[in-house]
Backbone as a ProteinNet text record, in pm:
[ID]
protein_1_A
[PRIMARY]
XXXXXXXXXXXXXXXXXXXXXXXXXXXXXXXXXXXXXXXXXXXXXXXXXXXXXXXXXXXXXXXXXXXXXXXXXXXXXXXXXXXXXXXXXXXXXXXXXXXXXXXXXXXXXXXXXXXXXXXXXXXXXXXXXXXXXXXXXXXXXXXXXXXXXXXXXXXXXXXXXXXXXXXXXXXXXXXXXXXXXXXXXXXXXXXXXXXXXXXXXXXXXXXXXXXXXXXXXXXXXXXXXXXXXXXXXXXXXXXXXXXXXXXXXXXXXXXX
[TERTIARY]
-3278.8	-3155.2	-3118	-3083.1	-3057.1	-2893	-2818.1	-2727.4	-2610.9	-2694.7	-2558.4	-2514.9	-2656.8	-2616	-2581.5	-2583.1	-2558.9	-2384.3	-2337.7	-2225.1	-2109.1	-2168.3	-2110.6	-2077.6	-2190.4	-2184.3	-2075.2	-2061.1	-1954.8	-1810.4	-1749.5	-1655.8	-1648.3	-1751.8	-1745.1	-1772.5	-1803.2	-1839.8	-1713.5	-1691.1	-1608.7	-1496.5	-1561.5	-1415.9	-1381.2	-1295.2	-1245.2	-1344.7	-1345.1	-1414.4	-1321.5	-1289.7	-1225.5	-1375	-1287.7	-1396.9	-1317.1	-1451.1	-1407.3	-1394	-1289.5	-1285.1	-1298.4	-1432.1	-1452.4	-1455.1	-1489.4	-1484.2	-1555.1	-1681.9	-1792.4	-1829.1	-1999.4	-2091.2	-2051.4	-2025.4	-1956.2	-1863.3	-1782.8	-1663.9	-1760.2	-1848.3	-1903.8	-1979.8	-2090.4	-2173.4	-2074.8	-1973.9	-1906.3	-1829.1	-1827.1	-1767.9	-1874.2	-1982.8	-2124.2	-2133.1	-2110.1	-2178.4	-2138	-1966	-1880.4	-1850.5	-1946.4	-1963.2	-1896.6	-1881	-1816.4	-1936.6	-1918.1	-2020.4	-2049.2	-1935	-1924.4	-1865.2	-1884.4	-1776.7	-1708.9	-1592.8	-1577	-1479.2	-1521.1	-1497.1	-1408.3	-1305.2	-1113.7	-1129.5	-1085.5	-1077.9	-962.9	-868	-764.6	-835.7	-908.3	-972.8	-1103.4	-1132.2	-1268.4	-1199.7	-1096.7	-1011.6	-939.1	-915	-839	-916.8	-1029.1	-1159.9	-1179.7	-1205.8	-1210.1	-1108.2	-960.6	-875.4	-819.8	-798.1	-744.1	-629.1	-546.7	-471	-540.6	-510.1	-560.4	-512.9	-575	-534.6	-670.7	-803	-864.8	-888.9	-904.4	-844.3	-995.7	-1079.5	-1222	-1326.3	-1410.2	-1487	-1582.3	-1613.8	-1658.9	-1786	-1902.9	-2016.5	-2006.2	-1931.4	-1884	-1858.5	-1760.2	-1716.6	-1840.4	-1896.8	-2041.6	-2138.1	-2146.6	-2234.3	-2204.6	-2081.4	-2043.2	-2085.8	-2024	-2038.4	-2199	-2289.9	-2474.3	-2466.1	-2417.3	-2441	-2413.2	-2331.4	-2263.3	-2350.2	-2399.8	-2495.2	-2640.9	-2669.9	-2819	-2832.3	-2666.8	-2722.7	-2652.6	-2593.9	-2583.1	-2705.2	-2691.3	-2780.3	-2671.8	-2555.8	-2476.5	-2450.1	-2348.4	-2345.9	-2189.4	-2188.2	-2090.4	-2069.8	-1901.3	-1815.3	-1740.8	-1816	-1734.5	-1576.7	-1483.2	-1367.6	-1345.7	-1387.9	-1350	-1257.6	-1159.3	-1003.2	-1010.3	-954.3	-956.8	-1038.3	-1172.2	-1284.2	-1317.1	-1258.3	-1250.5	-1255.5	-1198.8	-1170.6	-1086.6	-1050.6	-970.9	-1099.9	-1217.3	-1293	-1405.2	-1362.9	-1453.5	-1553.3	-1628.4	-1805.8	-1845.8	-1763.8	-1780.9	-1777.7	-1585.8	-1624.1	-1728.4	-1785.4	-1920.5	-2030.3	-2027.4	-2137.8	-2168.6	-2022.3	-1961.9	-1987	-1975.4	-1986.5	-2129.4	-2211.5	-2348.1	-2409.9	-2378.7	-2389.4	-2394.9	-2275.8	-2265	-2314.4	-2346.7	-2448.1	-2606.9	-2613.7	-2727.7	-2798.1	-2648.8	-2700.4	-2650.9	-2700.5	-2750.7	-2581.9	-2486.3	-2338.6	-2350.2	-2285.9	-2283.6	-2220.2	-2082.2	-1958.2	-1920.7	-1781	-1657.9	-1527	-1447.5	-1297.2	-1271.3	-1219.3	-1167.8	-988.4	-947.2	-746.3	-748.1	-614.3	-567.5	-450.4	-423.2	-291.2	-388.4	-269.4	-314.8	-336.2	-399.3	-401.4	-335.9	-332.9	-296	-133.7	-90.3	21.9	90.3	193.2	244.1	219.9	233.4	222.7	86	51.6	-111.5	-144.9	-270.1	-353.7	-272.9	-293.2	-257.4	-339	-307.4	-438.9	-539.4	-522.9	-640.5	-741.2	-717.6	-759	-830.9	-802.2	-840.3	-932.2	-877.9	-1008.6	-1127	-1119.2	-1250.6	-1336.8	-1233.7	-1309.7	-1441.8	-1371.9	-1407.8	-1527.6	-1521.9	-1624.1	-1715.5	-1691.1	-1808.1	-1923.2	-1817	-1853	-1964.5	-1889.1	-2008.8	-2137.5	-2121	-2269.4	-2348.5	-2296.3	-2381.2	-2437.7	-2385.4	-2415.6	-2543.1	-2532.4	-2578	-2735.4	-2701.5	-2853.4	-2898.3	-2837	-2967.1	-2970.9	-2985.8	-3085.7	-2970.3	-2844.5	-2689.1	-2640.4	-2720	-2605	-2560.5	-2477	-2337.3	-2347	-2333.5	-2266	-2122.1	-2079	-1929.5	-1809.6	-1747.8	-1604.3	-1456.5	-1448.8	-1275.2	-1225.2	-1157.4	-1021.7	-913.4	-882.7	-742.6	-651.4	-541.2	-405.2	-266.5	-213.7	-142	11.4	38.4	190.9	247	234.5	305.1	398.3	262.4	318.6	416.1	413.2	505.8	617.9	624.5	699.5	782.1	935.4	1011	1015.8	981.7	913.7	733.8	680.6	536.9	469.6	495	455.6	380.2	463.8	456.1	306.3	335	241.6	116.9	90.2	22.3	-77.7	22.3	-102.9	-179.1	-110.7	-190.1	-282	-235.2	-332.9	-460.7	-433	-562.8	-613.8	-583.3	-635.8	-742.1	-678.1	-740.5	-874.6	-842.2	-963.1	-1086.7	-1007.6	-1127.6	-1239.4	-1158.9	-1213.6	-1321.7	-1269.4	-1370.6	-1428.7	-1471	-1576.4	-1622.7	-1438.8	-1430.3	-1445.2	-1471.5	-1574.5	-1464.7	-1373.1	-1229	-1120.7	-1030.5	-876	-810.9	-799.5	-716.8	-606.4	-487.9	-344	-290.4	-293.7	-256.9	-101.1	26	166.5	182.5	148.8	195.6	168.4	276.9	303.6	340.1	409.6	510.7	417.3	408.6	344.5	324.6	446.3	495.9	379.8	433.7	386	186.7	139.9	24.2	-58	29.8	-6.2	-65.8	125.1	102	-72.1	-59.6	-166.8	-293.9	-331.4	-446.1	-448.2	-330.7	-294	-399.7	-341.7	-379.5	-487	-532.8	-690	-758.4	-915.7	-1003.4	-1105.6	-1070.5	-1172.7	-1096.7	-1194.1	-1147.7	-1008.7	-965.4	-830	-834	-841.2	-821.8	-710.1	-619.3	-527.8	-529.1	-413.8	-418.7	-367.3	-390.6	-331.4	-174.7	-88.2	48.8	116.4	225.3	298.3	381.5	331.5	377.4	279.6	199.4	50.9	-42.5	-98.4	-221.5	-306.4	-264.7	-383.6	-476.6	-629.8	-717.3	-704.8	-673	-656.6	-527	-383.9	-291.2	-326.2	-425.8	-431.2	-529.4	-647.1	-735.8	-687.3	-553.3	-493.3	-452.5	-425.8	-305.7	-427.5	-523.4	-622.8	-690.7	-667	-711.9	-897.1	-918.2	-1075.1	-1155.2	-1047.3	-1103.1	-953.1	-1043.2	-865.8	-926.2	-866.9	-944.4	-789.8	-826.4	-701.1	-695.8	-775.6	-758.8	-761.9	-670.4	-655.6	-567.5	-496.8	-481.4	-537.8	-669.9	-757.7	-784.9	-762.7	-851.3	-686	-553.3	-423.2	-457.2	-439.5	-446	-553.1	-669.7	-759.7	-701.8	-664.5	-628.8	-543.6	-435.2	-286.2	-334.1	-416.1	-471.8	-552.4	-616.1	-644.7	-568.5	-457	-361.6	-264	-266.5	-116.2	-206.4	-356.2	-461.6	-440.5	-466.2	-500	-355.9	-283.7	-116.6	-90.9	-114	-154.1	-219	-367.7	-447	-340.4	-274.2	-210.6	-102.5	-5.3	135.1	93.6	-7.8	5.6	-70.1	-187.5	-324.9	-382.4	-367.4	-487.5	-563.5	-674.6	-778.2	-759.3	-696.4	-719.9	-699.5	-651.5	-613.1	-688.9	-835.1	-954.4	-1028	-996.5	-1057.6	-999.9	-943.1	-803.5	-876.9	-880.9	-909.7	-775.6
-1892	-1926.8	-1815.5	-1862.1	-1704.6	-1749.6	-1604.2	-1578.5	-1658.8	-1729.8	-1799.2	-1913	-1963.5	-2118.6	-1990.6	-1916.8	-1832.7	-1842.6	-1794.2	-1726.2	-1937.4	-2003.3	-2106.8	-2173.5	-2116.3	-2213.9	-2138.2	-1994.7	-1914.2	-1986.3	-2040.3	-2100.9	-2256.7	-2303.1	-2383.7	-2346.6	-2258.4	-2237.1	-2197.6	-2231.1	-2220.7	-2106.7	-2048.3	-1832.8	-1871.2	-1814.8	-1823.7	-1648.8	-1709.1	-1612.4	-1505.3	-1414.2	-1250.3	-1147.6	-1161.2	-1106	-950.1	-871.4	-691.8	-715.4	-605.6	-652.9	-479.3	-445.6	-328.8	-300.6	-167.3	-125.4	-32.2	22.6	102.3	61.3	199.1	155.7	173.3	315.9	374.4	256.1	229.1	138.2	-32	-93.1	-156.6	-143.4	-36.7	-0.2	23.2	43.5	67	-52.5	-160.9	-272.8	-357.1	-312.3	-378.3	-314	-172.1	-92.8	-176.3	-160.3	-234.6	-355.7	-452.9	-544.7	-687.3	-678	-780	-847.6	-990.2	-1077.9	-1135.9	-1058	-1076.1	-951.8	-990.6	-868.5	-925.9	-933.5	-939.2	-825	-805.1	-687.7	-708.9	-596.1	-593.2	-510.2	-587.9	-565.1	-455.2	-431.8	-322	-190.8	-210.8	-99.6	-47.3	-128.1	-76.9	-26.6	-86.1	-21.2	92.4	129.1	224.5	337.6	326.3	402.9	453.7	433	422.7	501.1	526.4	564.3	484.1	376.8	226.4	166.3	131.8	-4.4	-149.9	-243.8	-361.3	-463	-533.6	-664.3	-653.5	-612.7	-633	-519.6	-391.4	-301.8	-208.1	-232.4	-177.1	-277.9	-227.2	-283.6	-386.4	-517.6	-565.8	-523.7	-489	-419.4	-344.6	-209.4	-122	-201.4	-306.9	-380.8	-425.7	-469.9	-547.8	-476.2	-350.9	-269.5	-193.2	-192	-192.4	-288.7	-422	-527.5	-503.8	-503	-508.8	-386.4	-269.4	-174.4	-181	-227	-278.6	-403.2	-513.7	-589	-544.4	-435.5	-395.8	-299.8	-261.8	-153.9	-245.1	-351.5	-422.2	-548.3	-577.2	-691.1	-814.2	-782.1	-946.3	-1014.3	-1153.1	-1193.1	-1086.3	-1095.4	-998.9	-1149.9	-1160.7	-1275.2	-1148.6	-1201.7	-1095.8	-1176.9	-1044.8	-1087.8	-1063.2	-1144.9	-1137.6	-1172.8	-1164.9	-1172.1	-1290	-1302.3	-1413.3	-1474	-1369.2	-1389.6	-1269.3	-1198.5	-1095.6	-1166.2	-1254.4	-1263.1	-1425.2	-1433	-1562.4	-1691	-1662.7	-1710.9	-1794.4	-1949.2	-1989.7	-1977.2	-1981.1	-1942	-1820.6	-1690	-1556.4	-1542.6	-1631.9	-1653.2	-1682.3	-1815.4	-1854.9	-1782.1	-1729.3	-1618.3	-1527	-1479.1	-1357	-1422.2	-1523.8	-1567.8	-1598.7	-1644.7	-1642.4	-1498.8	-1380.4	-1276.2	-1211.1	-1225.8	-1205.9	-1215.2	-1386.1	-1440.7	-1398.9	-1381.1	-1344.9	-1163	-1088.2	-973.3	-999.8	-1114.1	-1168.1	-1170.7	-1158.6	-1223.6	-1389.1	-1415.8	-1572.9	-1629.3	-1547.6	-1639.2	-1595.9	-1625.8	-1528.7	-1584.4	-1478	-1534.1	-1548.1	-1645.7	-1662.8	-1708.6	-1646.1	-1665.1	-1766	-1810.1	-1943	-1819.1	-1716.3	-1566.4	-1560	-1546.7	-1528.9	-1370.9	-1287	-1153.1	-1081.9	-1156	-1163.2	-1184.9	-1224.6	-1255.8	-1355.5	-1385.8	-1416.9	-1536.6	-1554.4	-1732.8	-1724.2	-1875.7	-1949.1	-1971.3	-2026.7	-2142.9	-2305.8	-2327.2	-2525.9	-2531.6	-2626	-2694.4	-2771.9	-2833.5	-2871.9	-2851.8	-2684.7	-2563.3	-2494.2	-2498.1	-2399.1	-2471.4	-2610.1	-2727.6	-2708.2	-2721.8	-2752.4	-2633.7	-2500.2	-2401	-2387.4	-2441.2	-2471	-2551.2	-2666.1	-2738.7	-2718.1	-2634.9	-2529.1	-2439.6	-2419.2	-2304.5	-2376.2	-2422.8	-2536.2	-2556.1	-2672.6	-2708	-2606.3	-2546.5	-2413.4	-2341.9	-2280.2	-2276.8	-2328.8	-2455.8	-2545.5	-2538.1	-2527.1	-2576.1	-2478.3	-2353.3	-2218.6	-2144.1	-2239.9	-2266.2	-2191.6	-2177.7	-2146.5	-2256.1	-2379	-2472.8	-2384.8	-2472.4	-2418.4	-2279.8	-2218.6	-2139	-2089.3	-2015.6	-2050.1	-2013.7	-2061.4	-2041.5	-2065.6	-1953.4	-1975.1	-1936.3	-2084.7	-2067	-2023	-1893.3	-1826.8	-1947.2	-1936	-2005.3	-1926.5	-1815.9	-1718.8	-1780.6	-1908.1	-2013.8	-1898.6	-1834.5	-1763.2	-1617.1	-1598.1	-1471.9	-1516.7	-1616.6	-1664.8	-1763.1	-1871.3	-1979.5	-1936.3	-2019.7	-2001.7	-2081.4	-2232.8	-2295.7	-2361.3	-2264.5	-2307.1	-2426.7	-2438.9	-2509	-2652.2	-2732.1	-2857.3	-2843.4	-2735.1	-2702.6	-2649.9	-2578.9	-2484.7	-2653.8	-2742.4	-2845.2	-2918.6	-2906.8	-3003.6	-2966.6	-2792.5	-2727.1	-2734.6	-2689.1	-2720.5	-2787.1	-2923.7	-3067.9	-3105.1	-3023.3	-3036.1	-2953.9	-2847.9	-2709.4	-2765.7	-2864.9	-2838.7	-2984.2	-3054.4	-3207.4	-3126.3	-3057.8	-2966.8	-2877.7	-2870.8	-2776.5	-2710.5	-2646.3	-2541	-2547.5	-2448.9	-2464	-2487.9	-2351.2	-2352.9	-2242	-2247.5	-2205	-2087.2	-2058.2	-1879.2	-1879.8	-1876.8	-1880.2	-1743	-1634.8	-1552.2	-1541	-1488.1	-1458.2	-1517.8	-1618.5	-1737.8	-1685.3	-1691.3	-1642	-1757.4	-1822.3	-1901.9	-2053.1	-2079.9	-2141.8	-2285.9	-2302.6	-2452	-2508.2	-2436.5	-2413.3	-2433.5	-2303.3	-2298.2	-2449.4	-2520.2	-2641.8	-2753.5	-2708.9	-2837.8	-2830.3	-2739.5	-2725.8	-2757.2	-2708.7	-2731.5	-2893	-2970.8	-3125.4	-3194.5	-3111.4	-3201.2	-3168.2	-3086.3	-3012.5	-3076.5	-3105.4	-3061.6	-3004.7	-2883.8	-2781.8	-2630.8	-2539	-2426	-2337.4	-2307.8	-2250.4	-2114	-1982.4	-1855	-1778.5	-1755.8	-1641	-1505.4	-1441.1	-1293.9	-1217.6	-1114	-1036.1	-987.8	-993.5	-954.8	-888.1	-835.4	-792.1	-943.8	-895.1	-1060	-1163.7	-1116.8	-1257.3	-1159.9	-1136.1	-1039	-1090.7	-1170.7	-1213.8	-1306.8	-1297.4	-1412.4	-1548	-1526.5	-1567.1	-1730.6	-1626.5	-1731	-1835.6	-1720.9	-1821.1	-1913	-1884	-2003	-2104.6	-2119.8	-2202.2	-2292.9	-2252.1	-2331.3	-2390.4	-2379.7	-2408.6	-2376.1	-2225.3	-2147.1	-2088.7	-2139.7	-2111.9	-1931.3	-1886.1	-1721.9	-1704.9	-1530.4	-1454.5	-1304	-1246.8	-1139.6	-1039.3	-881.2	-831.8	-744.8	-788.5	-741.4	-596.3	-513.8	-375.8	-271.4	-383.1	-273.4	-197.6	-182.5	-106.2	-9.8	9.2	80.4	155.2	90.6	191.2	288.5	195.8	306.6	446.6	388.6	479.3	636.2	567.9	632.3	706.3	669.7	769.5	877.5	813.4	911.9	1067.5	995.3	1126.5	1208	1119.5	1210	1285.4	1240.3	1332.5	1433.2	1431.3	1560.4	1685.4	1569.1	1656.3	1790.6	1702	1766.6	1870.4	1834.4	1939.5	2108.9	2016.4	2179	2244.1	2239	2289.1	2308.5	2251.1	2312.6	2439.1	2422	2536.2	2572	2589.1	2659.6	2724	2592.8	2626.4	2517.6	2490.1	2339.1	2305.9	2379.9	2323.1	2234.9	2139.8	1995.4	1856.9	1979	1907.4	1870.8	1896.8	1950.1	1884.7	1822.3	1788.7	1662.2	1566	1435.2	1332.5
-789.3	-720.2	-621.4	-466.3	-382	-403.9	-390	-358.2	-326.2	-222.8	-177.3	-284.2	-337.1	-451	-584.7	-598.2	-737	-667.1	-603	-550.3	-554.5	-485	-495.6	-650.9	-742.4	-860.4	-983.1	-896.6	-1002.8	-954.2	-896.1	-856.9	-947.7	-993.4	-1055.6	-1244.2	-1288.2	-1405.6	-1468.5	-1630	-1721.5	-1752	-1646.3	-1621.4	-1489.5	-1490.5	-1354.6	-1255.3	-1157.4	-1090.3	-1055.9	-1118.9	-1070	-976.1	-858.8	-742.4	-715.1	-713.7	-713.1	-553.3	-501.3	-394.9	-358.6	-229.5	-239	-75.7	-48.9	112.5	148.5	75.5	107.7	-32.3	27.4	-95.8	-206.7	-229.1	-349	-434.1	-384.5	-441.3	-493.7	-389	-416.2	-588.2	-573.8	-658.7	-765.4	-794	-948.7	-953.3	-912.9	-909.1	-972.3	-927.8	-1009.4	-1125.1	-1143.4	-1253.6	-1407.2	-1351.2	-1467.7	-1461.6	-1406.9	-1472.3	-1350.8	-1280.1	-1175.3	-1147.6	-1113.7	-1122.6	-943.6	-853.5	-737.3	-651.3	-537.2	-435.3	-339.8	-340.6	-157.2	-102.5	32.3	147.3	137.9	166.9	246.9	357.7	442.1	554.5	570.6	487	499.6	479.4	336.5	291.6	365.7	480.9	512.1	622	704	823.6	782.6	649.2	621.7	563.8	547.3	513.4	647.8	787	895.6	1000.1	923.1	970.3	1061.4	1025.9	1087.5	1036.6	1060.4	996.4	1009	916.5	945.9	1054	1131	1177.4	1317.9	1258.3	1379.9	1463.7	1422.6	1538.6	1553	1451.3	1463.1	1517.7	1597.6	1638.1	1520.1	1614.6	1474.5	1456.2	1528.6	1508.5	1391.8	1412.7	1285.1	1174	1204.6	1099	979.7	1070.5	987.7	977.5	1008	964.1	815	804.3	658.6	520	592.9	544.3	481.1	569.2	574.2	447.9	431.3	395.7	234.1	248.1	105.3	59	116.6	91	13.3	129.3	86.5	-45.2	-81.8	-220.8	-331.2	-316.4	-480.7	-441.8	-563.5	-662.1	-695.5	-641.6	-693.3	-522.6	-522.4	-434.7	-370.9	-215.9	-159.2	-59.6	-67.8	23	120.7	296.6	377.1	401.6	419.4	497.7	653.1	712.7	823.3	904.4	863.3	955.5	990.7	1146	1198.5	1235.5	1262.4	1294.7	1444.7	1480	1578.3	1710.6	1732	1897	1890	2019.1	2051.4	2072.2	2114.1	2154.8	2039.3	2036.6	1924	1930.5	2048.6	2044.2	2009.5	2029.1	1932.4	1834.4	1789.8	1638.8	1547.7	1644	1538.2	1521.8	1616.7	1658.8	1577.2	1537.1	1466	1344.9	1261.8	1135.5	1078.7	1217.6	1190.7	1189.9	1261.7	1230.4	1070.8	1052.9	951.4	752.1	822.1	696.3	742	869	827.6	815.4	845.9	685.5	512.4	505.3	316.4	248.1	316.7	270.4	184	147.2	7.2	107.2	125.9	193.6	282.1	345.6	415	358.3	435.6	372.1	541.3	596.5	749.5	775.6	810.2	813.7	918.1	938	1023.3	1144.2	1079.3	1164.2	1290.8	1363.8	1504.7	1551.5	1620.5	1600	1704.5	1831.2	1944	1973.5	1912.5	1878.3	1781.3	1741.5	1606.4	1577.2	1443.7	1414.1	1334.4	1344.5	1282.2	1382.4	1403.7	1464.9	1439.1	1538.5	1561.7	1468.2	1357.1	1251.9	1320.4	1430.3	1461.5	1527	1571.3	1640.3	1521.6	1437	1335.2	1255.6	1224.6	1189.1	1291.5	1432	1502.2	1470.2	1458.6	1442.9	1332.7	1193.3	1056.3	1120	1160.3	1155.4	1222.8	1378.2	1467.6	1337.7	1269	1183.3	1060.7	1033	903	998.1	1125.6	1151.6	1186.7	1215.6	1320.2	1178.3	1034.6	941.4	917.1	911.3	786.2	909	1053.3	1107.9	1101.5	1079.6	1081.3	926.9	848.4	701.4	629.1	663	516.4	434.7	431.4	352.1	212.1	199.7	97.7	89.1	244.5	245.2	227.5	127.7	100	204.9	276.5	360	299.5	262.7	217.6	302.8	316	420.1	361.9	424.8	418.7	482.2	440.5	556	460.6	581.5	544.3	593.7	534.1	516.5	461.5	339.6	268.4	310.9	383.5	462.9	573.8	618.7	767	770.3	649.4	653.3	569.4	582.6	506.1	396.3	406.9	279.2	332	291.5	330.1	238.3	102.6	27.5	115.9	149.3	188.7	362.5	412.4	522.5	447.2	380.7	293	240.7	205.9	132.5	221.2	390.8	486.4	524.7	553	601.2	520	400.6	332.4	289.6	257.1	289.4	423.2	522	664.8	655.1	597.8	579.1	556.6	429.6	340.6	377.1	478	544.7	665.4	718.8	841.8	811.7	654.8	648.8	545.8	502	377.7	225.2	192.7	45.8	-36.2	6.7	-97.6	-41.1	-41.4	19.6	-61	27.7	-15.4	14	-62	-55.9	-103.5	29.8	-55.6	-33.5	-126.2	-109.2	-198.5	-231.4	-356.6	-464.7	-539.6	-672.1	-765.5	-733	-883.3	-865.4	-1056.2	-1080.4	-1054.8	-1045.1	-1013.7	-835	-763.4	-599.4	-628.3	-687.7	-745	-800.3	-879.2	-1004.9	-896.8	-750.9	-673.3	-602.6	-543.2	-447	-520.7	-627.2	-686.8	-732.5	-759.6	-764.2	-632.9	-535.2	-378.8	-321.6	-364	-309.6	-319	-302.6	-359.9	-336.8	-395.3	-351.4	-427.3	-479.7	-549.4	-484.3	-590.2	-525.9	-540.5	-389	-437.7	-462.5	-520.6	-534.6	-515.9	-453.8	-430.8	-570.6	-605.5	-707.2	-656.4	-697.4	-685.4	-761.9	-751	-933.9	-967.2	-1103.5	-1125.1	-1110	-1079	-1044.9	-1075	-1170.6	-1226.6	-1320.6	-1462.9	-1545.7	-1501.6	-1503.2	-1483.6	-1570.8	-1662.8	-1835.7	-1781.2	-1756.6	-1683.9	-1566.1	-1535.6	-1365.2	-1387.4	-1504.5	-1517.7	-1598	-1671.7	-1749.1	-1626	-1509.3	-1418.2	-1336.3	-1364.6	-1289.4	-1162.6	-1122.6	-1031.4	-1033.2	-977.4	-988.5	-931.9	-857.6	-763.3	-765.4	-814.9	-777.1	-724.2	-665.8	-602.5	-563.5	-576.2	-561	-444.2	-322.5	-200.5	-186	-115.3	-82.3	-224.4	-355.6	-428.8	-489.3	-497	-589.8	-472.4	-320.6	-194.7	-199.1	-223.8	-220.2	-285.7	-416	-511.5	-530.9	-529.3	-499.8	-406.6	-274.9	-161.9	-221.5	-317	-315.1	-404.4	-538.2	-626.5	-552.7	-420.6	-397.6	-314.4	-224.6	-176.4	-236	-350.7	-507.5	-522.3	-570.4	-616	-505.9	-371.6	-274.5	-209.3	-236.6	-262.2	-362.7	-476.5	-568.6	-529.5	-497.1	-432.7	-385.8	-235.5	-199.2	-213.3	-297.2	-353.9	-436.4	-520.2	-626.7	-584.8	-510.2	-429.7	-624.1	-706	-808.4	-790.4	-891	-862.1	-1027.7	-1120.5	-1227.2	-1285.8	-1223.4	-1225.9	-1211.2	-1157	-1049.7	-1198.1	-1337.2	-1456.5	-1594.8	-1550	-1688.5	-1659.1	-1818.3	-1783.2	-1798.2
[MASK]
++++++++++++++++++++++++++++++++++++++++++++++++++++++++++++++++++++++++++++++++++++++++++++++++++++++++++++++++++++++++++++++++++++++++++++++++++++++++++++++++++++++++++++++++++++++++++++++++++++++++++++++++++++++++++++++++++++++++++++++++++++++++++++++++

């Protein structure tokens, strides 16, 4: 089985899929060590590895040379995130997505946020895109290659719920494997969407939205916790690194 049908069939098997979500090798490789059965990239954490903020602001070359890098030293399947897809231009996009699968990626995660300025994509702008994206896929030897469609309602609407289900109704008709709702927290909202789908549902990690255990009861199939494991990481070493120099001792570098 390659990758990509291994990576599709964990979305369907009896656990819910909890995906390590990493931003270099290092972080990758101990995401495998202990036991994660998948990866996918954050685009915050690899821009913030980079000395970047997120929304697009590194070249995507760089971008995907990460991506490749992190590919070539694990042994499980790795789902890239690629934003919006790095440009306004759908023939780059696709370009950019076929790029991408073909350094040995399963999936991507692709958003509906505009980068250029505020808002989503027209759904039926963001559908043609989806479906550019599938055939062009499927003719240069990726079928079921996986595409989760992001659609970031949550982050932008004031009641997204009711948009959140068209959109991804629409997603998942032009192309998409399964839908990423990240902001959504409460269960009720969650129950609906997975009601009207069909197709796997991803969740973001939140406070307040953390057990796999809960979320596979409600019937959430992928949950993945984005850039908090690349914060945290980050602050742990900025408190150490604070340390050194408040007290200019290291013995702290030593304490477990």
């Amino acid at each position: 089985m390659n990758m990509i049908q291994e990576f599709k069939e964990l979305h369907f098997s009896n656990e819910l899929l909890f995906l390590g979500n990493a931003w270099d090798i290092f972080s990758a490789l101990t995401l495998e060590k202990t036991g994660f059965k998948a990866i996918g990239t954050t685009s915050w954490g690899i821009a913030n590895s980079l000395g970047f903020s997120d929304g697009e602001l590194i070249n995507f070359d760089r971008h995907l040379e990460i991506i490749k890098n992190i590919v070539e030293n694990v042994k499980i399947p790795v789902s890239a995130d690629i934003e919006a897809g790095y440009s306004e231009d759908i023939n780059v996009i696709v370009d950019n997505v076929l790029r991408t699968a073909d350094v040995g990626v399963a999936g991507i995660n692709i958003e509906d946020s505009l980068k250029m300025s505020n808002g989503l994509r027209e759904i039926s702008g963001h559908c043609n895109l989806l479906e550019n994206i599938r055939i062009t896929l499927d003719q240069n030897g990726f079928k079921d290659f996986y595409i989760n469609a992001r659609t970031d309602t949550y982050f932008q609407k004031e009641t997204p719920l009711i948009e959140t289900i068209e959109r991804a109704k629409a997603y998942v008709e032009s192309g998409a494997s399964g839908i990423f709702v990240p902001g959504m927290k409460e269960d009720d909202d969650i129950k609906e969407i997975i009601i009207n789908i069909d197709a796997p549902l991803n969740v973001l990690s939140l406070p307040g939205l953390t057990n796999c255990n809960q979320l596979r009861e409600l019937g959430v199939r992928r949950f993945s916790f984005g850039n908090a494991l690349s914060d945290k990481v980050n602050a742990h070493l900025e408190k150490n690194v604070e340390k050194l120099l408040t007290f200019r001792d290291t013995s702290h570098l030593y304490e477990n």
